[in-house]
N, C-alpha and C positions, 0 to 999 in steps of 0.2 A: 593303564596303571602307572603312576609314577616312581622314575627311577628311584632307588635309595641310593645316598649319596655315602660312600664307603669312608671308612673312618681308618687313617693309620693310626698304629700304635706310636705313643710318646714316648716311646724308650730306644726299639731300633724302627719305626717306620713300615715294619712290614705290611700287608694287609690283615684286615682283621673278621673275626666271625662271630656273628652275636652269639652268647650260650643262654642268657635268660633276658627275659622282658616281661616288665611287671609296668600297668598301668600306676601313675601316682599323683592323680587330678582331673581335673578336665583337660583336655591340647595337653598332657604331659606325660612321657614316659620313662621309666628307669632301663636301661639296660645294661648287663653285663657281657664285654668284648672279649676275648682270646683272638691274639696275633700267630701267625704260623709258629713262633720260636717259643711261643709258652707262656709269653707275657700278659698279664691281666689286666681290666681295668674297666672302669664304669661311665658310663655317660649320662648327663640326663637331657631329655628331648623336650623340648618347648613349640607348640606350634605359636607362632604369633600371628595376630588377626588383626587389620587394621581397619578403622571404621570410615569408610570413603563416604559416607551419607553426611556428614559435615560438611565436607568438601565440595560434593552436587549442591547442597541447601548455599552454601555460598557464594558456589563461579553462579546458580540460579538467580539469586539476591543482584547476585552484580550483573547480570545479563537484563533482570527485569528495569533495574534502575537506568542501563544504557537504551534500553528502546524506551522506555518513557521520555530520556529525556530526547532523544529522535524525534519520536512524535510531537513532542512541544515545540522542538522545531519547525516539524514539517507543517505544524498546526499554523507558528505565527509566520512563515512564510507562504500558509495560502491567504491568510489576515492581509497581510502585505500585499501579494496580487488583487484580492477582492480593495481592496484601497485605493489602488492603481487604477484598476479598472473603471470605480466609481467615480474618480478624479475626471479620467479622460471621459467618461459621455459627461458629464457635468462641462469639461470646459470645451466639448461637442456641439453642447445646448446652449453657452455660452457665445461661441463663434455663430451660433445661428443666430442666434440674435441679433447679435452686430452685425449680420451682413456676408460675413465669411464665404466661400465656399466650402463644401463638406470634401475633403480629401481623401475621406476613405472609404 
């Protein structure tokens, strides 16, 4: 169960004791206080709710768009090796033909 968080009086500070509570919305209550020395007074309670489903949809957004662009990387740098690679037996097949010996 969660603490409640105690409310001094704004007059002398003392602590104080709920005497009534009346719901007044949704997430919202009215209460009326009394301090040890007699003094009165009312509060009203607001729960606030924050909506963190924005927030996932977006670090989501940006996280999908950093591995995309990753793999476009990773994509043109295996482009890159297969290009390499095609290079070198081609001027493989070349040296053989001149004559070359094969060094590898």
């Amino acid at each position: 169960m969660p603490r409640r968080l105690e409310i001094a009086c704004p007059v002398c500070q003392s602590p104080a004791k709920v005497i009534e509570t009346r719901p007044t919305g949704v997430n919202a209550v009215y209460r009326r206080k009394e301090c040890e020395k007699g003094h009165r007074f009312s509060t009203y309670e607001k729960v606030e709710t924050e909506d963190f489903s924005k927030d996932v949809e977006l670090a989501t957004a940006a996280n999908a768009r950093a591995i995309n662009a990753l793999a476009n990387r990773l994509h043109n740098l295996e482009l890159s090796v297969d290009s390499l690679h095609s290079e070198r037996a081609a001027l493989a097949v070349e040296k053989q033909k001149l004559g070359f010996p094969n060094l590898t």
